[in-house]
Every structure is written in structure tokens, then in C-alpha cells.
Backbone as JSON Lines, residues from 0, in Angstrom:
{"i":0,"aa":"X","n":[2.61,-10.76,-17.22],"ca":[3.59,-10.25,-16.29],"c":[4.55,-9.29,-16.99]}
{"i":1,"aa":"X","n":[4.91,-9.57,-18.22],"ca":[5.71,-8.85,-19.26],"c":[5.37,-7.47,-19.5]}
{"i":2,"aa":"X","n":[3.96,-7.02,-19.01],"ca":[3.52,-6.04,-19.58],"c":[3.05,-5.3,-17.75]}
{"i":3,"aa":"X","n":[3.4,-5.63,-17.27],"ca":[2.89,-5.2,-15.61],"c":[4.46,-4.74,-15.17]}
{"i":4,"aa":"X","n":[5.61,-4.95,-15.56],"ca":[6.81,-4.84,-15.5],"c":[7.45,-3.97,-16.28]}
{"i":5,"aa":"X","n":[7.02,-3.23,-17.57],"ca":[7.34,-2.55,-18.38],"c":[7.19,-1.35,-17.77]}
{"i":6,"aa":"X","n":[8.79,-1.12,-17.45],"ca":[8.61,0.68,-17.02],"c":[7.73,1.82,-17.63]}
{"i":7,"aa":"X","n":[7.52,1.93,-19.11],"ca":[6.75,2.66,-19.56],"c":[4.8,2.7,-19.01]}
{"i":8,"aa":"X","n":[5.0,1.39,-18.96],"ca":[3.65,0.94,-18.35],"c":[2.68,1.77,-17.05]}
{"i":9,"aa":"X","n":[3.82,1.47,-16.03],"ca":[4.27,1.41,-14.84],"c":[4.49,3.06,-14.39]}
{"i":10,"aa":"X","n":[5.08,3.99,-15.12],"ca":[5.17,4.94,-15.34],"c":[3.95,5.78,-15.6]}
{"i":11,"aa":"X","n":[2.82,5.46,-16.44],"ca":[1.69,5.85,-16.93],"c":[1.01,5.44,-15.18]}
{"i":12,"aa":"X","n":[0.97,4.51,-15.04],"ca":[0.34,3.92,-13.75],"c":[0.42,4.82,-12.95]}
{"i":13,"aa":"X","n":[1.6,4.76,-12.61],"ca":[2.14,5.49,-11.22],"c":[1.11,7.33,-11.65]}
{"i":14,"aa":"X","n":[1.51,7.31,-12.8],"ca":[0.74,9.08,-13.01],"c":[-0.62,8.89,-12.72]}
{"i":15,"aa":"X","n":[-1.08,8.2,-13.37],"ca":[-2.77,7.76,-12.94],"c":[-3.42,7.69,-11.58]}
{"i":16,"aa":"X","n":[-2.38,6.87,-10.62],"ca":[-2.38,6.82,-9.81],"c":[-2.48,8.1,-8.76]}
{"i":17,"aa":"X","n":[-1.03,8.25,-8.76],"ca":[-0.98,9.64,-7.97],"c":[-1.65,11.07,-8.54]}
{"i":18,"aa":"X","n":[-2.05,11.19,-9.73],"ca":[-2.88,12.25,-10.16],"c":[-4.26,11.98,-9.74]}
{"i":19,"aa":"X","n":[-4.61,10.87,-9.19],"ca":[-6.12,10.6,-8.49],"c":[-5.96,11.51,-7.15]}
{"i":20,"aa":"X","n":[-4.55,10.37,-6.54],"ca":[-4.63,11.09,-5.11],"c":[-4.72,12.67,-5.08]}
{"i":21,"aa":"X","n":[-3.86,13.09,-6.08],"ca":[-3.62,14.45,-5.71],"c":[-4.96,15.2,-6.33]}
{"i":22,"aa":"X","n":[-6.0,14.95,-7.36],"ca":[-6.69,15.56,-7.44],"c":[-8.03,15.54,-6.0]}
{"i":23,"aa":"X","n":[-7.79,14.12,-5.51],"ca":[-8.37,14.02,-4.58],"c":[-8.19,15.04,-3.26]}
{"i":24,"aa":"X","n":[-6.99,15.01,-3.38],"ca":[-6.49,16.0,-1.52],"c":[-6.6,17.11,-2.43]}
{"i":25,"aa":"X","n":[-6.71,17.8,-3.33],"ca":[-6.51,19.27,-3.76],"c":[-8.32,19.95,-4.01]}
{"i":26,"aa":"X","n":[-8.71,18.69,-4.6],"ca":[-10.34,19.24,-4.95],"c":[-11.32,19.13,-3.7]}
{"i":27,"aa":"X","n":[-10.94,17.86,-2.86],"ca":[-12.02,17.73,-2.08],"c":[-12.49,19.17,-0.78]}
{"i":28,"aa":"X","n":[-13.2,19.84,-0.76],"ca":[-13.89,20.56,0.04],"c":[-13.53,20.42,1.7]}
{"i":29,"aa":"X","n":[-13.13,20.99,2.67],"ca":[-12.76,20.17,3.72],"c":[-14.14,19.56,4.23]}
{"i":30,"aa":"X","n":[-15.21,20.21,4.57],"ca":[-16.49,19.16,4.84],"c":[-17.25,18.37,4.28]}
{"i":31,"aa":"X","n":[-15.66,17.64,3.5],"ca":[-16.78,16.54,2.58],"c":[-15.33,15.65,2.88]}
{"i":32,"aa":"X","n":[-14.55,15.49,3.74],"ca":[-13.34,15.02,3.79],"c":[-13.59,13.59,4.5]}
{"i":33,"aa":"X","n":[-14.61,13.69,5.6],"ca":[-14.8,12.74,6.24],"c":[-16.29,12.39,5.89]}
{"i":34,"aa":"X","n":[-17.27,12.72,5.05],"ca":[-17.89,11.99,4.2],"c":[-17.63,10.79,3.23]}
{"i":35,"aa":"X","n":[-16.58,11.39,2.79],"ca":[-15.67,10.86,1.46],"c":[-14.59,9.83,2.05]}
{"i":36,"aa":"X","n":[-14.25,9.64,3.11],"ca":[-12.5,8.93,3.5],"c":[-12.78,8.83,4.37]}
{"i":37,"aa":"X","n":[-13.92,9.25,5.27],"ca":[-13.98,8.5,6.97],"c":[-13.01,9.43,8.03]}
{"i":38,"aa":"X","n":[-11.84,9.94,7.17],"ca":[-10.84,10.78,8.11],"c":[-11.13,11.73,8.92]}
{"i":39,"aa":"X","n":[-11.05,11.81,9.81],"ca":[-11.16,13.19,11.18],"c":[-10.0,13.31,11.01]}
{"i":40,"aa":"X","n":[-10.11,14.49,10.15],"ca":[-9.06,15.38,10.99],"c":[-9.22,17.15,11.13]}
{"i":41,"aa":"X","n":[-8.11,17.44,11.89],"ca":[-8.0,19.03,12.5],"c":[-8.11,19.8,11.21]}
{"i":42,"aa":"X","n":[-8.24,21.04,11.59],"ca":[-8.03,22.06,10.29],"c":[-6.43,22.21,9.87]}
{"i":43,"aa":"X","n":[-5.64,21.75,10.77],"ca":[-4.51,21.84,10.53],"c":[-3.96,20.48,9.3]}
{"i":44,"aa":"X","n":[-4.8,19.1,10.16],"ca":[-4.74,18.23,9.11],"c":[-5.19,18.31,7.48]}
{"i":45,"aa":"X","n":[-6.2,19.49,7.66],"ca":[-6.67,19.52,6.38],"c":[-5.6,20.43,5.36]}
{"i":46,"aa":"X","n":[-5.04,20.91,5.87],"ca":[-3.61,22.09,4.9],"c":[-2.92,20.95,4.57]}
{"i":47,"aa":"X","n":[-2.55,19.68,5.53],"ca":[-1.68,18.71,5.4],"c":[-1.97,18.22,4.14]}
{"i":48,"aa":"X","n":[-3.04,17.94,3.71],"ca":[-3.4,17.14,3.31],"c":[-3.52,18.03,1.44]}
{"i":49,"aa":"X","n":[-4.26,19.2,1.61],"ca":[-3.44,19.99,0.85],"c":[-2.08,19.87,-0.07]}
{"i":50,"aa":"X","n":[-1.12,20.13,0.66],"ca":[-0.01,20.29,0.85],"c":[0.82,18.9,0.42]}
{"i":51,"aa":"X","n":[0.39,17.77,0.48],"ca":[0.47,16.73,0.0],"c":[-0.27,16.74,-1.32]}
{"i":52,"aa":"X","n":[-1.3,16.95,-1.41],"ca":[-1.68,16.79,-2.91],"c":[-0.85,17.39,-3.97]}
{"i":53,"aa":"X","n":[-0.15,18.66,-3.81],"ca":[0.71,19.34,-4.28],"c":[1.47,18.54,-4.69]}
{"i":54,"aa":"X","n":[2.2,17.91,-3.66],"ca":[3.48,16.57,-3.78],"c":[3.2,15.91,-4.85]}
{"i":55,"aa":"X","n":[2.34,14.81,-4.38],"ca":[1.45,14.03,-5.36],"c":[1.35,14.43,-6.78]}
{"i":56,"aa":"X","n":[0.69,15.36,-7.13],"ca":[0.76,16.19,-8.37],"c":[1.82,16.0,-9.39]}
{"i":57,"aa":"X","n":[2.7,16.73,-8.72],"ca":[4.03,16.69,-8.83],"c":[4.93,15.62,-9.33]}
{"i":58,"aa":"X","n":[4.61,14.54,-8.85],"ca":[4.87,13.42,-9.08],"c":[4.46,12.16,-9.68]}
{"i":59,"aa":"X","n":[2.59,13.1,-10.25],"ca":[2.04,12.54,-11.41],"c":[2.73,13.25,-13.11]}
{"i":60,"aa":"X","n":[3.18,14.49,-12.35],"ca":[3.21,14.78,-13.85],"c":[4.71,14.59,-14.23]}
{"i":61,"aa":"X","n":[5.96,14.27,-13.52],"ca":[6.93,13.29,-13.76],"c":[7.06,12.69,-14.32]}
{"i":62,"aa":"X","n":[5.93,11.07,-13.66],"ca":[6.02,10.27,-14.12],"c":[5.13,9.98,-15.67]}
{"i":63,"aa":"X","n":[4.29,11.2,-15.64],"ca":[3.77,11.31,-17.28],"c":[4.71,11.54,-17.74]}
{"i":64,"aa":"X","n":[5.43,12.6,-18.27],"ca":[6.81,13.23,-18.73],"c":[7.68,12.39,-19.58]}
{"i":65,"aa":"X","n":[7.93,10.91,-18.0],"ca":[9.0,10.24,-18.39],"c":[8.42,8.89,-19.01]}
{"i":66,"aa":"X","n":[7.08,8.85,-19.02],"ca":[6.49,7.33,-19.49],"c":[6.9,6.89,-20.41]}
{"i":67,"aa":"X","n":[7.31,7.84,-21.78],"ca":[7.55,7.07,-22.82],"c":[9.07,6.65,-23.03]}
{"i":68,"aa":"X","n":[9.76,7.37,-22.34],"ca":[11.34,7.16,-21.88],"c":[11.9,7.15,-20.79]}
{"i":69,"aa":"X","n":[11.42,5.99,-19.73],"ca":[11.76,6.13,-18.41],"c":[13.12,5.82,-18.33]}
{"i":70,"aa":"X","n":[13.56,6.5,-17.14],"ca":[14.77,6.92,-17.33],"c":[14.92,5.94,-15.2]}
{"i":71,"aa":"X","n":[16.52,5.04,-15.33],"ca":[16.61,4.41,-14.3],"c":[16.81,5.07,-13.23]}
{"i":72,"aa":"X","n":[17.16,6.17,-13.15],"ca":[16.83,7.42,-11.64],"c":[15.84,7.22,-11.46]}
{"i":73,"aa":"X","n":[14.67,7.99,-11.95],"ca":[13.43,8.56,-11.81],"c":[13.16,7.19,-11.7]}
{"i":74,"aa":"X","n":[12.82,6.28,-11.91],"ca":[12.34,4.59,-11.64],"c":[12.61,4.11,-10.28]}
{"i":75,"aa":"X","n":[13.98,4.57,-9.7],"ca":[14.16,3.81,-8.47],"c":[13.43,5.35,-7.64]}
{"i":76,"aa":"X","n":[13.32,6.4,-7.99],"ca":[12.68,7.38,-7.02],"c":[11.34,7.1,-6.78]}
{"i":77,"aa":"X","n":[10.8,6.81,-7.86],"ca":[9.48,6.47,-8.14],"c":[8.81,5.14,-6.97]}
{"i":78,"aa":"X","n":[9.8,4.15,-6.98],"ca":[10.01,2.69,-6.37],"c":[9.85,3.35,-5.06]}
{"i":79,"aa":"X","n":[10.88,3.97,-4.55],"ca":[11.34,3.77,-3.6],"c":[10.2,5.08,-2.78]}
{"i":80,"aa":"X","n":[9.78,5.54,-3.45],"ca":[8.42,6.88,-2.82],"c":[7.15,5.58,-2.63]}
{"i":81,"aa":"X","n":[6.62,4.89,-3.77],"ca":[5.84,3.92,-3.3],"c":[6.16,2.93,-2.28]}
{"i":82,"aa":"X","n":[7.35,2.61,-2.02],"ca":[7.65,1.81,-0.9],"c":[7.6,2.12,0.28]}
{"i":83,"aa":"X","n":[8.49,3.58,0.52],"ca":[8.39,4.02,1.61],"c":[6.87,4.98,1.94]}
{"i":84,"aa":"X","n":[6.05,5.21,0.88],"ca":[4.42,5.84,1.36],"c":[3.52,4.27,1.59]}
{"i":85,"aa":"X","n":[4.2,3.26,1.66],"ca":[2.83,2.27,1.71],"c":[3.62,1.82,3.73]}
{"i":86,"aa":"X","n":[4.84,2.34,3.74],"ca":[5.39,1.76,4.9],"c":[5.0,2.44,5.83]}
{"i":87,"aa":"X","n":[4.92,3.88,5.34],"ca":[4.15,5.09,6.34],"c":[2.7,5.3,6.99]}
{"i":88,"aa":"X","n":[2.2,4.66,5.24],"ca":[0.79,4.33,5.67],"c":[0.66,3.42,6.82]}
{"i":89,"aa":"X","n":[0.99,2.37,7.17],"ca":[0.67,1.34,7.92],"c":[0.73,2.31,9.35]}
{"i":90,"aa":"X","n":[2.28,2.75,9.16],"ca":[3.13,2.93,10.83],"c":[2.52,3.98,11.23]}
{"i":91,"aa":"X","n":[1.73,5.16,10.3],"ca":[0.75,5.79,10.99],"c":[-0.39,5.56,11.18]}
{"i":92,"aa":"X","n":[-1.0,4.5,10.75],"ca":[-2.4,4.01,11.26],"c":[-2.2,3.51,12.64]}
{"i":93,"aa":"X","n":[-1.02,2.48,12.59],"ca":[-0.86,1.62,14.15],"c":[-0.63,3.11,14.73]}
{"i":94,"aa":"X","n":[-0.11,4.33,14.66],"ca":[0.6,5.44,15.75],"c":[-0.86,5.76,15.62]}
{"i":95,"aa":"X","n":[-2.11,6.1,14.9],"ca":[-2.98,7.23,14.99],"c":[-4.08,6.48,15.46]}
{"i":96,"aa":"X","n":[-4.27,4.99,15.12],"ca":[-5.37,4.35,15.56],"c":[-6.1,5.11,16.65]}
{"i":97,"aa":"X","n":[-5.27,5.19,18.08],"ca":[-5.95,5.4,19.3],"c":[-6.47,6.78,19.19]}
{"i":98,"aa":"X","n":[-5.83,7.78,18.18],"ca":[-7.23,9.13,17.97],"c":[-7.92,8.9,17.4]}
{"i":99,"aa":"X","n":[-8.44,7.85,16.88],"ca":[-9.9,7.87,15.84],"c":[-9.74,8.45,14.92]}
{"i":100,"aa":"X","n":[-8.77,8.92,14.28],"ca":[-8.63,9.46,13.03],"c":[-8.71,8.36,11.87]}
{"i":101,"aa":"X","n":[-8.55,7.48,11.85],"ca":[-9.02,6.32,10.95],"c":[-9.92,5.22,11.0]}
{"i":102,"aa":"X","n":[-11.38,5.87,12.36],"ca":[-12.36,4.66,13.1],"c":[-13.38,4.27,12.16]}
{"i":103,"aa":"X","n":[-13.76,5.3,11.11],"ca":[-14.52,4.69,10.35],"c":[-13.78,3.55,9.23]}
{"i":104,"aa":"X","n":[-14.72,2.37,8.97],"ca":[-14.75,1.27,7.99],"c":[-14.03,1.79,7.05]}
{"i":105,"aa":"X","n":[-14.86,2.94,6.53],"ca":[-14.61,3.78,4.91],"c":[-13.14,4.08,5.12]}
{"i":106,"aa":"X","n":[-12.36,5.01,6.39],"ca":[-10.97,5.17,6.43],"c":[-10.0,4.04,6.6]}
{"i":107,"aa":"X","n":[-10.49,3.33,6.78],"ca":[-9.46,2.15,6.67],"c":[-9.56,1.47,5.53]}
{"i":108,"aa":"X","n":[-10.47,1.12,5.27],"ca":[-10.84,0.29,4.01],"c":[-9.4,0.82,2.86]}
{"i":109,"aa":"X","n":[-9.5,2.6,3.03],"ca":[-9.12,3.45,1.93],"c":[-7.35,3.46,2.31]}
{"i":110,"aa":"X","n":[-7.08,3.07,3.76],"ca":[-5.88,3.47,4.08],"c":[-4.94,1.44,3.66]}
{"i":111,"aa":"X","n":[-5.75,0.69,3.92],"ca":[-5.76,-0.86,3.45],"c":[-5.48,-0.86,1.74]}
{"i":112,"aa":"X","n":[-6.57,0.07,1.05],"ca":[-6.12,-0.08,-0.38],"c":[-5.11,0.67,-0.2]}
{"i":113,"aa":"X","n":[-4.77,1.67,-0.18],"ca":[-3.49,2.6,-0.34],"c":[-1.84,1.98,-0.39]}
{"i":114,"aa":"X","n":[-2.15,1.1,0.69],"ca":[-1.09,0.47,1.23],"c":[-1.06,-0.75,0.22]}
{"i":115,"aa":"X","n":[-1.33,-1.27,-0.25],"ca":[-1.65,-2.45,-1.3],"c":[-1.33,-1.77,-2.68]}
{"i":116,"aa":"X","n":[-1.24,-0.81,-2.61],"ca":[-1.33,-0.31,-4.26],"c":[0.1,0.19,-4.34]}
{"i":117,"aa":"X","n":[0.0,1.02,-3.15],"ca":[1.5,1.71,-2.77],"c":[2.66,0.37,-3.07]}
{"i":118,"aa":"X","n":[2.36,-0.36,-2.31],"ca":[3.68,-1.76,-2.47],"c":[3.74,-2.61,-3.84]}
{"i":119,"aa":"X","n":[2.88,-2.73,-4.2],"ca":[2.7,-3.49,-5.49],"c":[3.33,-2.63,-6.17]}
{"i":120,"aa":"X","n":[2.84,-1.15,-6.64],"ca":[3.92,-0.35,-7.46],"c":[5.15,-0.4,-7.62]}
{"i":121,"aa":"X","n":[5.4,-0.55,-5.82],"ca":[6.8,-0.23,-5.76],"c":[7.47,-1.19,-6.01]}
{"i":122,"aa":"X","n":[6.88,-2.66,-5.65],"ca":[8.01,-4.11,-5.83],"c":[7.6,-4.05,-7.61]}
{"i":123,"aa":"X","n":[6.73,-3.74,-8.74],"ca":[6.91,-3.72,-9.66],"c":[8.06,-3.16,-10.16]}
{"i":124,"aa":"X","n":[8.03,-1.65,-9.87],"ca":[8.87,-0.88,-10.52],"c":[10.03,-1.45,-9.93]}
{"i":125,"aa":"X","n":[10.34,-1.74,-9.21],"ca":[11.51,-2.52,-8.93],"c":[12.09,-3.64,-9.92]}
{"i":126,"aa":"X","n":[11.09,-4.64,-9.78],"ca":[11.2,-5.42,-10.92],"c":[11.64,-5.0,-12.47]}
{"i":127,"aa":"X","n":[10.77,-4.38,-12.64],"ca":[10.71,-3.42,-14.2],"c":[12.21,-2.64,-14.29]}
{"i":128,"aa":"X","n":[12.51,-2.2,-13.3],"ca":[14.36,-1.86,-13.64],"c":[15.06,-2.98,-13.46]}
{"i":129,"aa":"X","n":[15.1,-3.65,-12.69],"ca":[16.28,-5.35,-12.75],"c":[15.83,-5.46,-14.45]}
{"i":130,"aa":"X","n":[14.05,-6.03,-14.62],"ca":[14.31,-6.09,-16.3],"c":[15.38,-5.29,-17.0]}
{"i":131,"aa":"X","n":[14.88,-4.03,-16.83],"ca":[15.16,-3.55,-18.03],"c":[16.84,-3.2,-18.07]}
{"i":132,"aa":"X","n":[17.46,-3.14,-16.7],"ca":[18.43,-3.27,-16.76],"c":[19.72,-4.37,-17.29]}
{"i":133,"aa":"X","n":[19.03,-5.59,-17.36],"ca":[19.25,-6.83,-18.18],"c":[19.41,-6.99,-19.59]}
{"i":134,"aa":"X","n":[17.91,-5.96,-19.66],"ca":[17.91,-6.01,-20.91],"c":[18.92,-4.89,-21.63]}
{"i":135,"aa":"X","n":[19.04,-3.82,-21.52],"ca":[20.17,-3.27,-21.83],"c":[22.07,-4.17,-21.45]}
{"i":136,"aa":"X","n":[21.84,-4.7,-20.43],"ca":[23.27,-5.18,-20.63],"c":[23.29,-6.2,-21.55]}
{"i":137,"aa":"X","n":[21.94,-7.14,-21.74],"ca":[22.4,-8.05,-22.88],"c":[22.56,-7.29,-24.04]}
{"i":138,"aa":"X","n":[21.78,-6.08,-24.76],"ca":[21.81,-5.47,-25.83],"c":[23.42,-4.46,-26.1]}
{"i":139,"aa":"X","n":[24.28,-4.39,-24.57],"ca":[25.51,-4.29,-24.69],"c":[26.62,-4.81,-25.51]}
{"i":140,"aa":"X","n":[26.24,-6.25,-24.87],"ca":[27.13,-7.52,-24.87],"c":[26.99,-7.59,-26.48]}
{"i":141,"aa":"X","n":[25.62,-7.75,-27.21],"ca":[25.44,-8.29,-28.82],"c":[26.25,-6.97,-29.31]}
């Protein structure tokens, strides 16, 4: 648990992580979108999706940056982006269900892990700053 809680850890993670997604929405081809993820969507969805990978990106190479010196901003941004993308995930599946944009197995399956990975990150990194914030105030106090 000691080592699943270590911001530096956690930090590497989170890059790993979101440098999947984003190589994923940036490389994938649009007619291989719903081969790959089950997703229907519009051509418009597909810029979205784009356009998000960008994000993503972005926010892999951050959290590389700061892995070896995470810093308690960037930790609760980090937290609080996995918290609120695993909360989004859900509330747009229940809003999109009825277009079939997530009817195949494969898109849900993928939108089920997302959401699982998304929260776990985020209640970690959460955790991992209460640590480490402890741990600096005891290293105050001595």
C-alpha cells in the first residue's frame, strides 16, 4: 500500500495512463474507432475525441515532468481531473445510453474500465497527499 500511495509512483502512473489514452484518441484512424471501442460516433464526435487526446497528452507529460518531485498543486489537480473524468464517464453513459453510442459489449466494457481506473487514481492520489503531507509536517516538527 506504501508504494501505491507514493506520489512519485502515482505520478508516473497517471502519465502512463493518460499517455495511452491520448495516444489512443490521437493515433486511432476514425474507421477503426468503432472496431477498436465499440463507439458510434458522428464525425463531429470524432474531432471530439481528437481534441481530447490533446488534453490527455498534456497531462501525461505533466505528470512525467513532476514524477520525480511532485509537487501538492499539481497532485490535487491531478486527483481531482481523475475524479471528476471517472464521474463524467458514468453521467454520460446513463445521458448517451439511449443513442447507442455505447451498445456494443466492447464500449462499455472500455467505458466500465475507464471509470474504475479513473477513481482509483484519484482516491489514491488523494491519499498519497494526506501521506505526504504528514509526512512533511512531522519532518517540520523534528
Amino acid at each position: 500500500m506504501k508504494k501505491l500511495t507514493s506520489l512519485p509512483f502515482l505520478f508516473t502512473t497517471v502519465a502512463i495512463v493518460e499517455a495511452f489514452y491520448a495516444a489512443t484518441a490521437l493515433l486511432t484512424p476514425p474507421d477503426f474507432v468503432l472496431p477498436l471501442t465499440g463507439w458510434v460516433l458522428t464525425p463531429d464526435g470524432q474531432w471530439i475525441v481528437k481534441l481530447l487526446g490533446v488534453a490527455l497528452g498534456f497531462q501525461a507529460v505533466i505528470a512525467w515532468m513532476f514524477r520525480k518531485n511532485p509537487l501538492i498543486g499539481i497532485a490535487w489537480a491531478l486527483a481531482g481531473y481523475q475524479l471528476l473524468a471517472a464521474t463524467i464517464d458514468w453521467i454520460m453513459w446513463l445521458a448517451l445510453s439511449g443513442d447507442g453510442i455505447f451498445g456494443a459489449l466492447l464500449a462499455q466494457a472500455t467505458v466500465v474500465a475507464s471509470i474504475i481506473i479513473h477513481y482509483a487514481l484519484g482516491v489514491l492520489l488523494v491519499i498519497g497527499i494526506k501521506k505526504t503531507k504528514q509526512q512533511t509536517h512531522i519532518q517540520k516538527i523534528h
